[in-house]
Every structure is written in structure tokens, then in C-alpha cells.
VOKE-522791 format. One record per residue (C-alpha): residue number from 1; residue in three letters; x negated, y, z negated. Coordinates in steps of 0.5 Angstrom, whole numbers, padded with zeros to 4 digits. Example, Ala and Ser with C-alpha at 12.3 -4.5 7.8 and 13.67 -1.06 7.14 Angstrom:
REM residues 2
1,ALA,-0025,-0009,-0016
2,SER,-0027,-0002,-0014
This chain:
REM residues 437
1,UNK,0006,-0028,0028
2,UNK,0013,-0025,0024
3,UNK,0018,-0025,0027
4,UNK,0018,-0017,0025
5,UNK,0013,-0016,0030
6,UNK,0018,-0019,0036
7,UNK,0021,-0013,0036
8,UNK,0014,-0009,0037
9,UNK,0012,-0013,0042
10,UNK,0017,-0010,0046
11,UNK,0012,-0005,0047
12,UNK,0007,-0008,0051
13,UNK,0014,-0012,0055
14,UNK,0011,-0019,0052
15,UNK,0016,-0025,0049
16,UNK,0014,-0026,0042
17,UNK,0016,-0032,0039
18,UNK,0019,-0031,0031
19,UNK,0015,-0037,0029
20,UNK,0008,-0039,0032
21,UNK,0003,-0035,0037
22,UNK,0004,-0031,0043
23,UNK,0008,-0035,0049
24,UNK,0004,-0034,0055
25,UNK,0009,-0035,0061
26,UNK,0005,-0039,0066
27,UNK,0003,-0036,0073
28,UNK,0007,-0036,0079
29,UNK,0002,-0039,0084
30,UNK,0005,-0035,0089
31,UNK,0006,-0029,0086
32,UNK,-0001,-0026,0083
33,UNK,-0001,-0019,0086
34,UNK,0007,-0017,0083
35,UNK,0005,-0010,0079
36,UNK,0005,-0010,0072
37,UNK,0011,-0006,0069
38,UNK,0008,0001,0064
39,UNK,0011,-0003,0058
40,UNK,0009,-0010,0062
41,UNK,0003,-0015,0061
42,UNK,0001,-0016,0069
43,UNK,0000,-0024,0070
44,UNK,-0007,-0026,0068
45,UNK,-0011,-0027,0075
46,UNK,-0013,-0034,0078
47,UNK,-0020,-0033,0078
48,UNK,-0021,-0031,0070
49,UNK,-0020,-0037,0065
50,UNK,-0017,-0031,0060
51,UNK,-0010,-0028,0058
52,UNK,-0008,-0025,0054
53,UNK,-0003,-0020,0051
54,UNK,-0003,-0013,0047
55,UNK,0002,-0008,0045
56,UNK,0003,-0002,0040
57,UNK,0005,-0003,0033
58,UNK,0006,0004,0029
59,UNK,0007,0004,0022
60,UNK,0013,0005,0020
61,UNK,0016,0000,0026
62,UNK,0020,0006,0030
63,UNK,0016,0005,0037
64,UNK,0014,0012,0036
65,UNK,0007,0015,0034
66,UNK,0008,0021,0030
67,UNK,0004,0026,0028
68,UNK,0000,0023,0021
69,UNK,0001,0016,0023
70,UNK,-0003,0010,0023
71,UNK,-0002,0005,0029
72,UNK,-0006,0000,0032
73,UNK,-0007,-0003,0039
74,UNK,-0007,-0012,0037
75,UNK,-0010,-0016,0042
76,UNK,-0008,-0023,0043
77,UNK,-0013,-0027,0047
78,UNK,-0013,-0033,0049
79,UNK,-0018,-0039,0053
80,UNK,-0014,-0042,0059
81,UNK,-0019,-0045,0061
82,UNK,-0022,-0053,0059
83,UNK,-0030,-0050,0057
84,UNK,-0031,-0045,0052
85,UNK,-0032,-0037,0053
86,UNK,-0038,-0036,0050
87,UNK,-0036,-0028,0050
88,UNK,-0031,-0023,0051
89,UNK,-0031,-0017,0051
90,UNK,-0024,-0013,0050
91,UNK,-0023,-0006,0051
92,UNK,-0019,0001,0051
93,UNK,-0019,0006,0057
94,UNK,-0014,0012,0059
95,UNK,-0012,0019,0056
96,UNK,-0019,0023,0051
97,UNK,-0015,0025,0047
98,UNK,-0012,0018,0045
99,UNK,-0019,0015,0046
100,UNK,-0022,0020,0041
101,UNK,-0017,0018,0036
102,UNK,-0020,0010,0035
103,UNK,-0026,0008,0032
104,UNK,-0029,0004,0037
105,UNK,-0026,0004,0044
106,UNK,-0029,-0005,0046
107,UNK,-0029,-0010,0041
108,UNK,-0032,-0017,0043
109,UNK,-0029,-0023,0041
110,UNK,-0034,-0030,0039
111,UNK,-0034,-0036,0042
112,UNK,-0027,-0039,0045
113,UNK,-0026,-0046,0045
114,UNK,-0021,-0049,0051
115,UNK,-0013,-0046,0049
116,UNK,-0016,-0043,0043
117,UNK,-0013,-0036,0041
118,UNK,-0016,-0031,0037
119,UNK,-0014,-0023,0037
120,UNK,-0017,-0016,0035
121,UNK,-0015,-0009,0033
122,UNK,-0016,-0003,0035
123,UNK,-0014,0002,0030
124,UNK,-0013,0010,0030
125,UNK,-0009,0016,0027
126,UNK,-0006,0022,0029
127,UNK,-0007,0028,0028
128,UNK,-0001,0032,0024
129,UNK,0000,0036,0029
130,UNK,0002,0034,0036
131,UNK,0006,0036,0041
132,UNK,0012,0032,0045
133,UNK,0008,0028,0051
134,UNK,0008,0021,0054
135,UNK,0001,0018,0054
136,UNK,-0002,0011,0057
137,UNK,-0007,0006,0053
138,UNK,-0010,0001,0059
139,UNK,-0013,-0006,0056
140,UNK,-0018,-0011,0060
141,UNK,-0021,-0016,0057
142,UNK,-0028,-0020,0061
143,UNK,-0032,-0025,0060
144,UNK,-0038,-0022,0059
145,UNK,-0043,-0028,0062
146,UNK,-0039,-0030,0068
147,UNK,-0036,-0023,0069
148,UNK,-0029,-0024,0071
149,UNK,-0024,-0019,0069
150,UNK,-0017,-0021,0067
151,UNK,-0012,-0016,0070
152,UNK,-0011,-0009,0066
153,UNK,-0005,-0009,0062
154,UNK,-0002,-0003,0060
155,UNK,0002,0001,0055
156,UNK,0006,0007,0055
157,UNK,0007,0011,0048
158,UNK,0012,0017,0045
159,UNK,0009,0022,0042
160,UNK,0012,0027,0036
161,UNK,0009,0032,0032
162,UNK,0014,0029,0026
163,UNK,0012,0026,0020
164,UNK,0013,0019,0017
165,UNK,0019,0017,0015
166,UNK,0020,0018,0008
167,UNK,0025,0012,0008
168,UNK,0019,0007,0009
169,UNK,0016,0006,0002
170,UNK,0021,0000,0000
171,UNK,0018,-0004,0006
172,UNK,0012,-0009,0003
173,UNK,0007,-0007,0007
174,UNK,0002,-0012,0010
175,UNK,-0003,-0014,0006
176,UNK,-0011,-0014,0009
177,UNK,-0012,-0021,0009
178,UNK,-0019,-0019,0008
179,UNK,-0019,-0015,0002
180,UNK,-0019,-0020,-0004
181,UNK,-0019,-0017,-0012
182,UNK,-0019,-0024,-0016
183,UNK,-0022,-0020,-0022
184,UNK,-0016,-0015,-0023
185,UNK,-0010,-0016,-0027
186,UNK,-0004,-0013,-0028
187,UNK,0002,-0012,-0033
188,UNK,0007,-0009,-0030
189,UNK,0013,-0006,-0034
190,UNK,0020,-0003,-0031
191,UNK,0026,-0001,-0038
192,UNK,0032,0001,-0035
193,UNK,0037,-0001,-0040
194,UNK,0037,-0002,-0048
195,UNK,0040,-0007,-0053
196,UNK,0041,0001,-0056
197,UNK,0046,0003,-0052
198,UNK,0045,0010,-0055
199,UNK,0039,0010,-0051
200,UNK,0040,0013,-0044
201,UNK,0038,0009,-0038
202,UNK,0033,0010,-0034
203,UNK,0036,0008,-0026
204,UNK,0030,0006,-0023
205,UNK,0025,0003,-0028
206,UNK,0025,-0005,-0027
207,UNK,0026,-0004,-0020
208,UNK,0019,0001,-0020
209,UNK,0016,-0003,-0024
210,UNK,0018,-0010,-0018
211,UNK,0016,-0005,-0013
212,UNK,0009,-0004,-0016
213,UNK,0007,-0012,-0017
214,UNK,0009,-0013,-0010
215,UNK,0005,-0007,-0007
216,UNK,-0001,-0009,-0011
217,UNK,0000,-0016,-0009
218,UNK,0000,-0014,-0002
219,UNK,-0005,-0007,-0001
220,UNK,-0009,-0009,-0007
221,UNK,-0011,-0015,-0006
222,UNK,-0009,-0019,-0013
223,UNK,-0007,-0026,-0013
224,UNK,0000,-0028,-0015
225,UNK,-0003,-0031,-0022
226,UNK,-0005,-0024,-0024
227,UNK,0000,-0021,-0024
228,UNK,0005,-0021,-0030
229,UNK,0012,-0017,-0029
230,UNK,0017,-0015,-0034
231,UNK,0024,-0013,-0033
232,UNK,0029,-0010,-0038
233,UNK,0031,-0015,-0042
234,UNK,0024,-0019,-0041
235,UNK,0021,-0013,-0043
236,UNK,0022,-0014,-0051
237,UNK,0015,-0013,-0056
238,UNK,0014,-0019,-0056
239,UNK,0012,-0021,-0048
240,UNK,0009,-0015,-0048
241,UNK,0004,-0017,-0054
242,UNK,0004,-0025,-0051
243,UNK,0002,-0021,-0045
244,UNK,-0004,-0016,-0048
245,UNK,-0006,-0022,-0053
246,UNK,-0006,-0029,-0051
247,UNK,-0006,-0028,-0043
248,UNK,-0010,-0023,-0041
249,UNK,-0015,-0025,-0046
250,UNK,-0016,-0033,-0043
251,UNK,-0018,-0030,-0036
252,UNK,-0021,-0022,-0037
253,UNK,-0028,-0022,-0035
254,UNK,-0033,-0017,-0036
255,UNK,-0032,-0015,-0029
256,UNK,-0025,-0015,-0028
257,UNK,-0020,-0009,-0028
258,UNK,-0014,-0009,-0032
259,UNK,-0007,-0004,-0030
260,UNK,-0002,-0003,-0034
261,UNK,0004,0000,-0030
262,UNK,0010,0002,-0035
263,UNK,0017,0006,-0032
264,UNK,0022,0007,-0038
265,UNK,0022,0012,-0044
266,UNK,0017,0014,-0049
267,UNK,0018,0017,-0055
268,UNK,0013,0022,-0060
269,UNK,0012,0023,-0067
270,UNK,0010,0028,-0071
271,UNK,0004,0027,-0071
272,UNK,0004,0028,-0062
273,UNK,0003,0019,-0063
274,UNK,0006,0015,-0056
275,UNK,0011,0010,-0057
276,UNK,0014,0006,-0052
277,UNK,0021,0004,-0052
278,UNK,0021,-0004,-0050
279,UNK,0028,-0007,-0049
280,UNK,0030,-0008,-0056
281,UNK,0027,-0001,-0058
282,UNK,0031,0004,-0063
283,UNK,0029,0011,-0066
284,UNK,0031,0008,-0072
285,UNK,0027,0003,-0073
286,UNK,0020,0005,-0072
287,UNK,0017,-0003,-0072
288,UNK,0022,-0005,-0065
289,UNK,0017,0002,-0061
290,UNK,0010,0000,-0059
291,UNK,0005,0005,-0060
292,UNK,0001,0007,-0055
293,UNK,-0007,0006,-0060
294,UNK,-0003,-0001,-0061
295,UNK,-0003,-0002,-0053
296,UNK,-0010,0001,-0052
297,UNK,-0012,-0003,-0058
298,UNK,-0011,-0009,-0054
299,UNK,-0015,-0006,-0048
300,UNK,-0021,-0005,-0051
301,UNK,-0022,-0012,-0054
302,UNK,-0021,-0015,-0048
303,UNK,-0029,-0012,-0046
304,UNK,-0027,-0011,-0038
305,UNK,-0030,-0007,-0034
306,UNK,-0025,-0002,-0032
307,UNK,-0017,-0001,-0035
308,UNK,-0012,0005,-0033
309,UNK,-0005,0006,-0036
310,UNK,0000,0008,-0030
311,UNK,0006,0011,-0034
312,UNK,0012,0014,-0031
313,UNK,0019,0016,-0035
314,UNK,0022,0020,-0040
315,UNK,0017,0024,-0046
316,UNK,0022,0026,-0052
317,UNK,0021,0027,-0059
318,UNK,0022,0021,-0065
319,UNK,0026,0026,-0069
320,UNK,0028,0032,-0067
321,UNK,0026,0037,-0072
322,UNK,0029,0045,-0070
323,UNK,0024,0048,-0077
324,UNK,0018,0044,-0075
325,UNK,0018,0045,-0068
326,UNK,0018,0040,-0062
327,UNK,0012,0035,-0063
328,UNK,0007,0035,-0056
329,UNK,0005,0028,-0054
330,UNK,-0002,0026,-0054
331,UNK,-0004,0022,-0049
332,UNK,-0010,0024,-0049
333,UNK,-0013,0023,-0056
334,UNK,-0013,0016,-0058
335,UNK,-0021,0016,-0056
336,UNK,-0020,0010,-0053
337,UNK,-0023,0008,-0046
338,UNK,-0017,0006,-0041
339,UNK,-0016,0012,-0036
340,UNK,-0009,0015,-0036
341,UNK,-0005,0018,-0030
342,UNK,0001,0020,-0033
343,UNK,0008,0023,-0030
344,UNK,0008,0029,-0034
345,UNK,0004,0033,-0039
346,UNK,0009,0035,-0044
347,UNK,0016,0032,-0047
348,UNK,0020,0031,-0040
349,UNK,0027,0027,-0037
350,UNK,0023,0024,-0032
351,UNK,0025,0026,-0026
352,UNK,0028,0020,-0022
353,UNK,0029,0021,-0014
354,UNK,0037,0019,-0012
355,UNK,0035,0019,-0005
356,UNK,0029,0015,-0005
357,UNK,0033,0011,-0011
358,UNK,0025,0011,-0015
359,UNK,0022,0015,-0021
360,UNK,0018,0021,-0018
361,UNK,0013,0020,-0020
362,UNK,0013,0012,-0017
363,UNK,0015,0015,-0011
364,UNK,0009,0018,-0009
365,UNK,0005,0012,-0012
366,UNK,0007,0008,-0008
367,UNK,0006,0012,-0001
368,UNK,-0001,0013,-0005
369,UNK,-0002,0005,-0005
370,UNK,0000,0004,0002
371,UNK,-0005,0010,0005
372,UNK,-0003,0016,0005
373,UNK,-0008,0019,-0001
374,UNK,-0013,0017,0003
375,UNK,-0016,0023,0005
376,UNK,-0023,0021,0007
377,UNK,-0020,0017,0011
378,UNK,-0025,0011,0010
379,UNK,-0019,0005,0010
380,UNK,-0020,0004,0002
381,UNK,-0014,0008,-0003
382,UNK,-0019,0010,-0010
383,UNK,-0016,0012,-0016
384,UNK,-0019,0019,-0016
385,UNK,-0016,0019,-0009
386,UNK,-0008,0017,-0012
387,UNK,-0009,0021,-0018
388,UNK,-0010,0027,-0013
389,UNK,-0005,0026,-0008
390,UNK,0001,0024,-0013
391,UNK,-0001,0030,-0018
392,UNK,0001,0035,-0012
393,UNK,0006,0031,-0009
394,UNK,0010,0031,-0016
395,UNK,0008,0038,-0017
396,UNK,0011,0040,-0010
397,UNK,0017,0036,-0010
398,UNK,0019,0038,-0017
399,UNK,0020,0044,-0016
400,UNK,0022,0045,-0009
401,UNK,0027,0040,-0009
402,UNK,0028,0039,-0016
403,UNK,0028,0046,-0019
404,UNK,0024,0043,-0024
405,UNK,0017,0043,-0028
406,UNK,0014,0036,-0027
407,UNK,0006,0035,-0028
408,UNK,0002,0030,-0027
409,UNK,-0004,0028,-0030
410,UNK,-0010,0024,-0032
411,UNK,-0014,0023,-0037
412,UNK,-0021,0024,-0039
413,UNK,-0021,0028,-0033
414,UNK,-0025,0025,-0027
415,UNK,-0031,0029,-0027
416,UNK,-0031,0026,-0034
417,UNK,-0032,0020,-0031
418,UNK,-0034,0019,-0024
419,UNK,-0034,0011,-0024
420,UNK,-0027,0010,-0025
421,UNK,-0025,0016,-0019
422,UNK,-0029,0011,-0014
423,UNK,-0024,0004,-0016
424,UNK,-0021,0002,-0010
425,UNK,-0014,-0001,-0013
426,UNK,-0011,-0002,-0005
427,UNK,-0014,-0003,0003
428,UNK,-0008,-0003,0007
429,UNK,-0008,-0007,0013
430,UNK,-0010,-0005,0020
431,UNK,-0014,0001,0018
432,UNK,-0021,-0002,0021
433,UNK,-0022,-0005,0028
434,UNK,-0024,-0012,0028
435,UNK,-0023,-0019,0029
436,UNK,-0018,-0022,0026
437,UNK,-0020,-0029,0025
């Protein structure tokens, strides 16, 4: 267990060790009927071979459930005994109203072989609306052949009808162990100054593009080799190229999913052409710019199954030309396969968010990632999911808290392609009550 969880295990009053399992007290002989405290696990009874503990882990770890909230109820149980258990059962009693909120209220544990430990998780969500209450959650667990109970532990919780914290999304959230996506790729690029000091500085694009590699490595199942990360002045058209050419192509199959992810800033020609500005990139100089047909171009050699870019930045014309009029960028008229979620629709400064210390845009994607686009709440975050719920996000915060315009898109359309809106890209952990091997 990490030691972030010592803190949590205060819920349930258990001592939690920072770098091992559960420490179990042993049992005062002459003293097995003390009563256990609300926040306590009560000693395990003589006549069960099982014990366990339990507490309360809440999402953004302040030991309060609030209105919105995922939280989960873990369980770990351990076998005291010297035969093994060949069943337990653990479940959940008090309050209908906290009960309603759980998938599954017993949850049952295989074979316990003597002093082995294994743990279950019962999760839920609240309801965005609730008024201030305490409530009580009771946890026993049973040997269901021998029919033996060890003693009911208890667990007080706070309730709040406020929101989640909006200052949680730099914490890595844990990952699924058992969400695994071997076959997808990603390519994640953050330029936030220029070798051109002329160019103005984006404040938060390498640490977006950071933060996005981590969260897909943890939410979305991507093995560390799979994941290829640029920043600043790694982010020259060179990398970038080795990247999309040499790397991408020695491992790509026709099943896998390739994301490229860029924060920094774009430029538009006459011709409404994307160009992406590497470090080393100048408006003066066209061939330091990479051109979005030359990225997407890449792509579509590889024959993967799916591909998306995720653009986050500013949008501004290669020249400005009063008489002619400001170009408008086409992200969509490449006639290339990859699907495009785009910050803005237009020539934009890209909003970047000071207090969050993120590109807007990037802001939202990740509280998409981390599970708040997940509208069926079915534990999986799709693409048709993130697009939706970044889109009106952006749109909401750009104009309430921001006075501006800014909105997001995604191209071709998802009810053009149906497919690429049911991609899972992450699955964070805790959603799911079930055993945790």
C-alpha cells in the first residue's frame, strides 16, 4: 500500500504502513469485547480465522464525500488461520441511501490460503446534489462454509453537497492495474519557448504535453515504451520526424491507436494550411514549420487502426495581410483519416488558465481523462465522451471566466464516424467493484 494511503486509513482508525501490507495488531486475549470506535476497526473475534480492515478512500483525498465524487469502500482481508478459507464473503450494510449508490453491496473472495491477504473494492458515486449529513457504512466479512463472522467494522463519512476540488488535476491518478492498451501509441509535444524569441511563449505547453504522457500512461493503459514525449528544445522537426518515421513505424500494427498530442502554437497560411511551429520554427523561414498534411501524411502510412490529433494552442495567420484578409485555418480539409479535436475553430491566442497553471483546453482534457466525461458512467472515458465534455466545458469557462470565445472542436464530426466515438482512451482506477488480486 502507498504511503498516500496512510493518511486515508485514518478513516477507518487502522494503522497503515508506508511501505508493505496492513499491520494487524494482534488481539488482546483479555479483552475481546471492547467496542469498536465509529472511525475504528473493532478486534477480530477468536472464533474467526479472518480479520481484516477497511476504510473510506474519496477521490480527491480530503476524507469528505462531496456531491459528484467517486469513492470506494477497500477491504483488506487477511487469513490468520494455518487451513485456507476456501470462501469469504464481504459485504456492505447501513444507510439506503449510501447503499443505492454501490453497484454490488457483497463482494466474495476466492480461496485464502494461511496468512495470505487479499483485498475487494466497493465503489459508488454521489449524486451532484446533497445536503450536509453524517452517515455510517458497516462492513462484515464471513466464512461462508464454516459460517463464522469476523466482528462488524464501522465507518463514519461526511457528507457535502460541494463539487471536487478544482485544484486536484495535477495529482497522477491511480491507474486501473487491469486496463492495459499495449497497442496504443502516443506522441506528446509541449513548446512553450522559441530559439525565435520574437515568437511569443506559450507558459504551460511542455508542462501539458508532461502532464498528458503521464495521464495516459496511468488512466490509459499505455506501457512507458509507448509513449514518446517532447519538450521545448527537444521539440525540434527533427524529433518530431524520427518520431512519426523510424519509431512509430518499428512497432504500429493494424490494431493499434495512435495519439498525437501538441500544446504550443500553429500558424495559417494564405491558403487556410496548418503549420506547427517546433522549437527551432520561424515565420521567416517556412521549411523550420511543419505542416500539419506532412504530420497527417505520416499517419496514414502507418495503416493503424485508429489515429487522433489533440491540438491545444495559439492559431495566428503566416503573414498578415490587411487587403486580403485574415486566412481561416482548415483543420478539416486535408482529407486525411486522423480525427481532429481542436482547441478553437478559428484563429485563436489560446486561452491558458493562471490559476490552474494549464492551456484551457488541456485543462479540461485531463479532468475528461481522469473520469469526469464519463457521462454513462460505465467506468470507461471514450473519445466521443472527452470530445463532448471538453467542448462545453471550454466553452463555458471561456466566456464566464475569461470573457472570451473559445470553441472547441472535432473533426469529421462523430456521427460521421461512429467507430472513433466509442474509443476507450482511459479507465480510471476504482470505478469497478472488484477483487484486486
Amino acid at each position: 500500500m502507498r504511503c498516500s494511503q496512510a493518511l486515508l486509513g485514518l478513516l477507518a482508525g487502522l494503522t497503515v504502513g508506508c511501505t508493505g501490507a496492513p499491520h494487524f495488531p494482534p488481539p488482546d486475549p483479555s479483552d475481546s469485547t471492547v467496542p469498536a470506535h465509529p472511525r475504528q476497526a473493532a478486534p477480530a473475534a477468536r472464533t474467526s480465522n479472518v480479520r481484516f480492515t477497511s476504510m473510506v478512500l474519496d477521490e480527491n483525498s480530503n476524507l469528505t464525500l462531496e456531491g459528484g465524487e467517486r469513492f470506494r469502500v477497500r477491504v483488506d482481508v487477511m487469513n490468520t488461520g494455518i487451513v485456507p478459507i476456501e470462501q469469504a464473503l464481504v459485504s456492505l450494510s447501513g444507510q439506503h441511501m449510501l447503499l443505492s449508490l454501490f453497484s454490488a453491496t457483497t463482494l466474495s473472495l476466492p480461496t485464502l490460503q494461511p496468512g495470505e491477504m487479499k483485498s475487494v473494492e466497493f465503489l459508488a458515486t454521489l449524486p451532484p446534489a446533497l445536503p450536509d449529513r453524517k452517515a455510517e457504512l458497516h462492513v462484515t466479512v464471513e466464512e461462508s462454509i464454516l459460517h463464522t463472522k469476523a466482528p462488524t467494522q464501522t465507518l463514519a463519512v461526511t457528507i457535502q453537497p460541494t463539487g471536487i476540488k478544482a485544484d486536484d488535476v495535477d495529482q497522477i491518478p491511480a491507474s486501473a492495474t487491469d486496463f492495459q492498451q499495449p497497442d496504443t501509441y502516443l506522441i506528446s509535444i509541449g513548446v512553450g519557448s522559441y530559439r525565435n524569441q520574437q515568437i511569443l511563449p506559450r507558459k504551460f505547453a511542455s508542462l501539458d504535453a508532461g502532464m498528458v504522457a503521464n495521464y495516459f500512461r496511468s488512466l490509459g493503459g499505455l506501457p512507458a515504451s509507448n509513449v514518446r514525449l517532447f519538450q521545448d528544445q527537444t521539440a525540434l522537426r527533427a524529433d518530431i520526424d524520427e518520431a512519426l518515421l523510424t519509431w512509430l513505424p518499428a512497432h504500429v500494427t493494424k490494431d493499434a491507436l495512435v495519439i498525437i498530442y501538441f500544446s504550443g502554437q500553429a500558424m495559417v497560411n494564405q491558403d487556410g494550411e496548418i503549420l506547427l511551429v517546433p522549437y527551432e520554427g520561424s515565420p521567416a523561414t517556412a521549411t523550420r514549420l511543419y505542416p500539419l498534411k506532412d504530420l497527417e501524411s505520416a499517419l496514414s502510412r502507418l495503416k493503424a487502426n485508429h489515429t487522433i490529433l489533440l491540438f491545444d494552442g495559439m492559431v495566428s495567420p503566416l503573414h498578415s495581410n490587411p487587403k486580403a484578409g485574415n486566412p481561416s485555418p482548415r483543420w478539416g480539409g486535408s482529407g486525411s483519416s486522423t480525427v481532429r479535436l481542436i482547441s478553437n475553430d478559428a484563429l485563436s491566442n489560446g486561452l491558458e488558465d493562471d490559476k490552474h497553471r494549464h492551456g484551457l483546453f488541456t485543462y479540461y482534457l485531463l479532468r475528461a481523462l481522469r473520469g469526469e466525461a464519463d457521462s454513462n458512467r460505465d467506468g470507461a472515458v471514450t473519445l466521443g465522451e472527452v470530445a463532448g465534455y471538453v467542448s462545453q466545458k471550454v466553452m463555458w469557462a471561456s466566456k464566464s471566466q475569461f470573457g472570451g470565445n473559445q470553441h472547441p472542436f472535432i473533426f469529421p464530426p462523430m456521427k460521421s464516424d461512429p467507430l472513433s466515438s466509442t474509443l476507450v482512451l482511459s479507465k480510471p482506477a476504482g470505478i469497478r467493484g472488484e477483487e484486486i488480486p
